[in-house]
N, C-alpha and C positions, 0 to 999 in steps of 0.2 A: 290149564295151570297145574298137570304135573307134579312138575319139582314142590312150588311152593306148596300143594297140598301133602306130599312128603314129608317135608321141612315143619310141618305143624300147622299149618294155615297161613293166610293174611296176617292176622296179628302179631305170629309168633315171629313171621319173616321180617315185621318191620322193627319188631324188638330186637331183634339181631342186627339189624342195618343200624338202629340208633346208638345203640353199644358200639359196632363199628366204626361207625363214625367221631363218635367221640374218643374213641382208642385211638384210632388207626384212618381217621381222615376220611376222604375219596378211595383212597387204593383199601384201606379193610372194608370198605361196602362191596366193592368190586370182587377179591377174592373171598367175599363170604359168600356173595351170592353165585359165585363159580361153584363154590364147595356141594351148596342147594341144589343147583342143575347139573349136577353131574352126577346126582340120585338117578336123574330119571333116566340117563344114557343119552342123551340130547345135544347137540350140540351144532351150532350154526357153518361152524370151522373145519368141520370132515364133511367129506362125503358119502351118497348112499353107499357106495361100499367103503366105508371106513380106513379112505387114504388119511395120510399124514397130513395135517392143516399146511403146513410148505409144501405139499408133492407140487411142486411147479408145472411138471410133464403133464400131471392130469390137470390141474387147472385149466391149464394151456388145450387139452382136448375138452375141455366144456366149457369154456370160457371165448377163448382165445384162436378158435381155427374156425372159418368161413363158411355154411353149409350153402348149398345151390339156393335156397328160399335169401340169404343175405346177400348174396353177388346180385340176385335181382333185385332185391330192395336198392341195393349201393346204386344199379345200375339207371334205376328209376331215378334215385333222387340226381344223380348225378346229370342226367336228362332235365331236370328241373331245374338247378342250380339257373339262377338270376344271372351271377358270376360267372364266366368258366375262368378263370385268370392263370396266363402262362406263370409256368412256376419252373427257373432257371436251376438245375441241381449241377452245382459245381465240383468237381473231383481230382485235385493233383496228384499223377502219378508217377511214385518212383519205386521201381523194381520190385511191384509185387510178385509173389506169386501167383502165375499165369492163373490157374483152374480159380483161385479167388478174385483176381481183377474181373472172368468172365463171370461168375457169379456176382457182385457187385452191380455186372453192368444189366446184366439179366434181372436183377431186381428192380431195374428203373426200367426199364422194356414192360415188363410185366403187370405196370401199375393201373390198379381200376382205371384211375383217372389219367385220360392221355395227354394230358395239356402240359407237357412239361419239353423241355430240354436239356441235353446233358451235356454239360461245359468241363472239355477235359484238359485241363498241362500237364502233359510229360515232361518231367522234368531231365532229361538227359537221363533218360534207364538204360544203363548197361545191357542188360536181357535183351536180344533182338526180338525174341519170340512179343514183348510187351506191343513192339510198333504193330508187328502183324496182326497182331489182337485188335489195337486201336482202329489202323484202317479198317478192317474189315468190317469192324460194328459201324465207323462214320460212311463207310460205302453202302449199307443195307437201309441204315436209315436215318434221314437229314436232322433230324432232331438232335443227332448228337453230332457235336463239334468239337475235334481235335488240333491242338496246337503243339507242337514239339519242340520243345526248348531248345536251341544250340550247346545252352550250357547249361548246369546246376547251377541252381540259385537257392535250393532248398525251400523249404516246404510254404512259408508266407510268399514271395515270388511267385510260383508256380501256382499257388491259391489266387493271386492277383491276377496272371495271365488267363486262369480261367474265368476268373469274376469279369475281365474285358471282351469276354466272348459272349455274355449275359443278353436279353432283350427281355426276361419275363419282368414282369411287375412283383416277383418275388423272388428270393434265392434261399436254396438251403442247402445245406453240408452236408456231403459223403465223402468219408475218406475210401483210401482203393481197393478196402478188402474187405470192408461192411457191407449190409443188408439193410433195404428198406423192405418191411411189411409191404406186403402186395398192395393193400387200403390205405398205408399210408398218405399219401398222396390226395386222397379220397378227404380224409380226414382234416387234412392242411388246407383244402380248398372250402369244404362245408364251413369252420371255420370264420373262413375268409368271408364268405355271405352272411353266417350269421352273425359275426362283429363286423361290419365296415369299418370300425375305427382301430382295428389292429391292426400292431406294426411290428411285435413279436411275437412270435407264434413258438412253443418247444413241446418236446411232448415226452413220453414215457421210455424208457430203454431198459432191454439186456443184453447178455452174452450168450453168444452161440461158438462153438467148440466146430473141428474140424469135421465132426462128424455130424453136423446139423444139428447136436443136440442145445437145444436155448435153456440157460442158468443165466439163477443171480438179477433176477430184476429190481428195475430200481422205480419204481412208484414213486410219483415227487409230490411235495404239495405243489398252490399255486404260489404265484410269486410270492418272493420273499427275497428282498433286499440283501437285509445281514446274514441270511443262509448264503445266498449269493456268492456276499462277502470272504465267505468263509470254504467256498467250493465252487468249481462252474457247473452248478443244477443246472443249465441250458444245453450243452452238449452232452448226448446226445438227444432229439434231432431240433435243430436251430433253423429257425426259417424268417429270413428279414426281408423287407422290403426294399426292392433294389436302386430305389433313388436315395432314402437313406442313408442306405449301406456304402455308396458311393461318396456321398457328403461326409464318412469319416474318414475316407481315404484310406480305404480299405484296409488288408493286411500289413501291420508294420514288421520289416524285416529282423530289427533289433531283437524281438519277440518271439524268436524260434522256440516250440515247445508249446507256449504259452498266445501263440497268435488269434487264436479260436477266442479266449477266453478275454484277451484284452482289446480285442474288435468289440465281444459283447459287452465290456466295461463302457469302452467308448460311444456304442450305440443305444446306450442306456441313457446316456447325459442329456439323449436330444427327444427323449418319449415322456411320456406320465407311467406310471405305474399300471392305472387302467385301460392302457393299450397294449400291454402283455396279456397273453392269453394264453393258457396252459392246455393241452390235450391228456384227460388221462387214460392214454391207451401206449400198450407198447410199441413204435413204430420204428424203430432202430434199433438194426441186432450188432455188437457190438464185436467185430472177430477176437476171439482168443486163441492167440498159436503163443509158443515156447516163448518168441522175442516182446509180446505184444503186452501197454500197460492192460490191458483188460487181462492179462493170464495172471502177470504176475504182478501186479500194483507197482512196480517198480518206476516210479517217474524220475528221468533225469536228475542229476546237478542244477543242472543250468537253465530246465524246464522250472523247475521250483523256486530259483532265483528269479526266471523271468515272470511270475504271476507274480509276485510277491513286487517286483520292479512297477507291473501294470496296474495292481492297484493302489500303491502311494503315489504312482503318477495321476489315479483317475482322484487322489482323495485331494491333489495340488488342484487337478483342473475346475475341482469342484469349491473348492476354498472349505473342507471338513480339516478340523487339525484331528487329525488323524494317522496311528501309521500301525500298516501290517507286521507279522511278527510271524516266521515259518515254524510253524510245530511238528511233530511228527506226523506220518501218516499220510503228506500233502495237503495238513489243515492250517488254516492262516487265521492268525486270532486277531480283531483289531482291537488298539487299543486307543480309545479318545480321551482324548486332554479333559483335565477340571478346569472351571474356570475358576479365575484368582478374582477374589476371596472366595475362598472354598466358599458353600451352602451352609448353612447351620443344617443339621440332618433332626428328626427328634424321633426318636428312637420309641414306638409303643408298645409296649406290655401289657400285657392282662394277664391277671393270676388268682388266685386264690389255693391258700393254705402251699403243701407241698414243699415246703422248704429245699430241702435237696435239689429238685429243679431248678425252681428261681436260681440258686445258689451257681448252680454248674453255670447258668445260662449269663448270668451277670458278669461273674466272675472273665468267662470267657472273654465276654467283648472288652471289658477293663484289659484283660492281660493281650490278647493278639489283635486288638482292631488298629490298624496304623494311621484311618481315618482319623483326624484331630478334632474336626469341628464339629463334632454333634451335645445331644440333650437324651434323658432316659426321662419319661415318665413311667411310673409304673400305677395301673390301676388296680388296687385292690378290691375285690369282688367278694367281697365276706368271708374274710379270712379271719376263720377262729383258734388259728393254736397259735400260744402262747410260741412258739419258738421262733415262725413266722414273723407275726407281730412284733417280735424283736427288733428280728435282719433288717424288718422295714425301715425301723426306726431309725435304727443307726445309719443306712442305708441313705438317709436324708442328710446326713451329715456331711454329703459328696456334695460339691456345689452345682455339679449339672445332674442331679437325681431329684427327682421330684415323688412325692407318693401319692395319690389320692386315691381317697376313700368311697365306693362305689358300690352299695349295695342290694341294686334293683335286680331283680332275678336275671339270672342268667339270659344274655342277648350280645352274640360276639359282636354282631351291628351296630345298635346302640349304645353299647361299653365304647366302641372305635371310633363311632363320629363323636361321641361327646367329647372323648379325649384330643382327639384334632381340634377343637376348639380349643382346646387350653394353650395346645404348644407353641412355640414360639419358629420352630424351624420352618425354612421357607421349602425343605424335603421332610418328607415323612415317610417311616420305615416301622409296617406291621409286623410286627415278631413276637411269632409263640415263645412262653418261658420256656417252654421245653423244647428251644435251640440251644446247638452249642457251638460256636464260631471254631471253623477248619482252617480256614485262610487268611492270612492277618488283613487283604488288600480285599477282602467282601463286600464292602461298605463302601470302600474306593470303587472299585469295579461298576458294583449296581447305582452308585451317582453320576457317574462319568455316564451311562448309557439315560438315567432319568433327564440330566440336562438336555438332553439331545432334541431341535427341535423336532416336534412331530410325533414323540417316544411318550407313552404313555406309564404303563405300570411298567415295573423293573423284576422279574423273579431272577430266585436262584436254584441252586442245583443243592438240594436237600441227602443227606445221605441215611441209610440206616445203621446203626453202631457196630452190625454184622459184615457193613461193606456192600450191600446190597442198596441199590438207586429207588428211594424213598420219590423223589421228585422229580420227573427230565422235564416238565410243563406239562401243562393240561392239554386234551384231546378231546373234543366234543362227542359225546355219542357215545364214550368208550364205556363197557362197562356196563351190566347187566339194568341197570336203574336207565341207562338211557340216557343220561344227563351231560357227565363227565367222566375221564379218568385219568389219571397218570399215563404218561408217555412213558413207555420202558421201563416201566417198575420190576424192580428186584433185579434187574443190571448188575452185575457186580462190577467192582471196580475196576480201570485198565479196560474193560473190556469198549470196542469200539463204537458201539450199537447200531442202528440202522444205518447205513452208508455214515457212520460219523456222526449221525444227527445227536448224540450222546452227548458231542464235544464238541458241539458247534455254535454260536450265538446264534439265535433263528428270532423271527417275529414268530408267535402264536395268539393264542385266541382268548388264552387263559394261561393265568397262572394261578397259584396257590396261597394266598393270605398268613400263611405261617411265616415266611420271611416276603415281603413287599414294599418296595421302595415307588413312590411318587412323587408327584411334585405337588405341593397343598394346594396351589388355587384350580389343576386340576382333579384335584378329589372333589373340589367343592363345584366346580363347572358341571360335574357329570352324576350329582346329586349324592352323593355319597353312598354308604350303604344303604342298601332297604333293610330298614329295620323295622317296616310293618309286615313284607310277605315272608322274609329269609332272614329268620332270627339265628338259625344255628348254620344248617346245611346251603353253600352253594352261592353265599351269599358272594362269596370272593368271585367266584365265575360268573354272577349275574353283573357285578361292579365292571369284571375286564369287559363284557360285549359291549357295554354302555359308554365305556372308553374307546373302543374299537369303533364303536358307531356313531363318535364326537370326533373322526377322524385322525385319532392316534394311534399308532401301533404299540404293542405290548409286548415287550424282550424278555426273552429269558436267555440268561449267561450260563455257561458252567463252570466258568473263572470267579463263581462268588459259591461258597463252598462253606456248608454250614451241616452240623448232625442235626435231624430232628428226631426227637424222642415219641414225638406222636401223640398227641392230647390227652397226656398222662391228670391233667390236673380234675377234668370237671364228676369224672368217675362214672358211674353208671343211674341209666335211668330208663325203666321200661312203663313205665307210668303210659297207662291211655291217651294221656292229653300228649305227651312226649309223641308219643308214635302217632298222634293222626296229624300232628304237627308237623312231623317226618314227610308223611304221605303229602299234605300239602304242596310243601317247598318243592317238592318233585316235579308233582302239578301243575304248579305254578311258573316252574319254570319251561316246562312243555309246551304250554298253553301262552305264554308269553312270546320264546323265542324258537318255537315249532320248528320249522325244515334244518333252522343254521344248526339247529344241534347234529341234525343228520350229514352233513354237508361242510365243515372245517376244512377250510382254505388251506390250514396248517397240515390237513392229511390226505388222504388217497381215497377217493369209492371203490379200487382192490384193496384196498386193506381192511382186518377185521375190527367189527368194534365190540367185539366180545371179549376179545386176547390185548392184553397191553403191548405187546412185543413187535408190534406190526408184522402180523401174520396174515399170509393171504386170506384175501374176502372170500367165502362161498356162498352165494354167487358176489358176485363183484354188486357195487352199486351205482353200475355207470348208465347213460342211456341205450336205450335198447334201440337198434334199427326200427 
């Protein structure tokens, strides 16, 4: 222990965390304790020789490249495998460039695992040199079967004609100028033996340049619906079951552009959730030349209208009122209907003294919330100035404010489930006084998603007054305590964050209790707060797993848009009782929900949980051969 013996001791470092937190939440525990270890020169996120925490290149040579002791391990298990199940790789080609079609094809030749076939349509290519390619790979080895279209029919078609040449019990997607990883294959089959019950399979991607050199990885969580919703996280690599994939009737042609993405819409309608099954390894390299979206992000016109056409067709087939909305960037925001009569919402506060806050924080929701139907309680928690005490009073003179008076020692716990008992709304929304309402439609936004069957807690996207991202949701593990931390902290605005994840509606694991929308009778189904082990710290992240684990999922939007000022009110307190108090809740949360802290569906074992930024892992924390 290093750093903290540096830092002052044990005591000293939990007196700084409990200051921390009471400032500055989860994200000042996190960057204080960075501040602590970065005394001792230590650091999880470099390596022995002190590359860049992003060096991708070296990761990739310690992480990422195959040494002769794993070819035989693969080679063993692969000898093993229960399973060997043919696995159809489908590829429409139109007038690639020759040296990358044979690279492409060379990557499926090459694979550990030889159980596959390669299902190729040509789509009428101009380039003669393309037929000569083809033959000569289907003449060397029968695994791969070529079909030659008479005419262009463009790219869903020629997808089709390949997907009719199919026999494995699986299929998955190659376009004509991509890479699969050598293992990949390897990896889609293990898999397949150790869930029998999947029926999609995706796994991790990046880009590789002309010169073999691989950028720009894209580490995904595991499913996630409304990320989904908001991007096709399944390409790249996409591996479905081929009786399925048949049963939607393959590639629509309407859908050019977007046909990959609205197949996987369609083939999502007929699975569970718990028959997706995420691989997180990179198995798809992604070509980037001058014309390609992977060089320049540049997606069609008419590619953007047709995902945007694919998923208010899939929210029709499904019966959600729902409809897409195209944003920049090729991000799709949805938006869901309220139901008429709105909810009553009941709006919770806690506070104590601090005038100016309260003041900005009320003030706000009065002047921009365009939501009509809610209620404020405010709980007062032994507020002694005289100026305060005022605001309050008058404050009651609003017909939907209410004030009560509450003066057991500080417990944000206990203060919030008593208060849920008073209110009358059939939604409930936790908010620190030291928010301040950015978006007039905040309240709209995080109702519209808490109605939702199945939708648990609702967060939002918190900002800091410098413009810096206070809030993107919670991330298990992140952060030197081990617990939690902010996703993306200190983001500044406009900026796009991890592939978009910034600006996207995602399910996560956690959110954050400063702004928190539910629906009441599930607050009270899934026990409300602990307000015997987690009176100040963590208690909001111990409330979302308990929600996650009553089978709800927990949304965070970034379409509800609020300042937070950071727990300006409760002040400081380095008291012994305060700090072993501290240490507890830590403990208690370790010892409670053990591995899932290390392990968030919502994130990557490549990524780190030292750095909020989602910074490559060193080492990764995947399994090991």
């Amino acid at each position: 222990m290093p750093a903290i013996k540096h830092g002052g001791g044990l005591r000293s470092t939990l007196g700084k965390a409990i200051q921390l937190y009471r400032r500055e939440g989860l994200a000042g525990i996190n960057r204080g304790f960075r501040v602590i270890a970065k005394s001792s020169q230590t650091t999880q996120t470099q390596g022995s020789g002190g590359c860049d925490r992003n060096d991708y290149t070296e990761w990739i040579r310690r992480y990422d490249t195959l040494s002769d002791s794993d070819l035989g391990k693969i080679r063993s298990i692969i000898n093993g495998f229960q399973k060997k199940p043919l696995i159809s790789i489908i590829m429409p080609v139109y007038n690639p460039q020759p040296e990358w079609l044979i690279e492409a094809i060379e990557s499926v030749c090459n694979q550990l695992y030889q159980q596959w076939e390669l299902c190729i349509a040509d789509d009428a290519s101009a380039d003669k040199r393309i037929r000569l390619i083809l033959e000569s790979y289907a003449a060397k080895d029968k695994r791969i079967k070529v079909e030659f279209r008479e005419k262009n029919g463009h790219i869903s078609s020629a997808s089709n004609s390949a997907l009719a040449q199919t026999t494995g019990e699986w299929v998955a997607l190659l376009d004509h100028d991509d890479l699969l990883a050598e293992h990949a294959l390897f990896w889609v089959a293990n898999t397949i033996n150790q869930h029998p019950d999947a029926d999609l399979i995706y796994s991790d991607e990046d880009k590789i340049d002309n010169s073999g050199r691989r950028f720009d990885p894209y580490f995904k969580c595991d499913w996630n619906e409304d990320l989904f919703y908001s991007h096709n996280m399944i390409t790249h690599l996409g591996i479905y079951r081929t009786e399925l994939l048949r049963e939607t009737d393959g590639f629509k042609e309407c859908m050019e552009g977007a046909q990959d993405y609205d197949l996987a819409l369609r083939y999502i309608e007929r699975i569970e959730p718990k028959q997706i099954h995420h691989i997180p390894r990179v198995l798809y390299h992604w070509r980037a030349h001058s014309k390609s979206t992977a060089k320049t992000g540049n997606v069609k016109p008419h590619a953007l209208l047709a995902r945007k056409m694919a998923l208010n067709e899939h929210f029709q087939r499904q019966e959600i009122n729902a409809t897409a909305e195209l944003l920049n960037e090729g991000i799709y925001r949805i938006h869901y209907a309220l139901s008429n009569p709105l909810p009553l919402v009941s709006l919770i506060i806690l506070t104590r003294n601090r005038l100016k806050l309260l003041q900005k924080c009320i003030e706000s929701i009065f002047k921009k919330t365009t939501y009509p139907n809610y209620e404020i309680l405010i709980i007062d928690n032994g507020s002694d100035d005289p100026a305060t005490l005022r605001y309050l009073k008058k404050l009651q003179l609003n017909s939907n404010i209410h004030v009560e008076r509450d003066d057991r020692p500080f417990s944000f716990s206990a203060l919030n489930n008593a208060a849920v008992k008073l209110v009358r709304g059939e939604i409930i929304c936790l908010l620190n006084n030291d928010i301040e309402v950015i978006s007039p439609g905040w309240l709209s936004e995080m109702v519209s998603h808490a109605v939702r069957p199945g939708i648990g807690t609702v967060g939002a996207r918190l900002w800091y007054t410098n413009g810096g991202l206070q809030h993107g949701g919670v991330i298990l593990g992140l952060g030197p305590s081990g617990v939690a931390g902010h996703a993306q902290h200190h983001m500044f605005e406009h900026h796009f964050g991890y592939f978009g994840r910034a600006n996207m509606i995602q399910s996560l694991s956690a959110v954050t209790a400063a702004c928190l929308v539910i629906r009441k009778s599930i607050y009270e189904e899934v026990g409300r707060l602990n307000e015997r082990d987690l009176q100040i710290a963590y208690n909001d992240i111990d409330f979302c797993l308990r929600v996650c684990k009553q089978g709800y999922r927990n949304i965070w939007t970034p379409y509800a848009e609020l300042y937070h000022h950071e727990s300006a009110t409760r002040g400081q307190d380095y008291s012994p009782k305060n700090r072993e108090r501290y240490a507890r809740e830590i403990q208690y949360m370790k010892r409670h929900w053990g591995d899932i802290l290390l392990n968030d569906p919502a994130y990557n074992p490549n990524l780190a949980l030292d750095y909020e930024d989602f910074s490559l892992a060193w080492p990764p924390r995947i399994e090991k051969l």
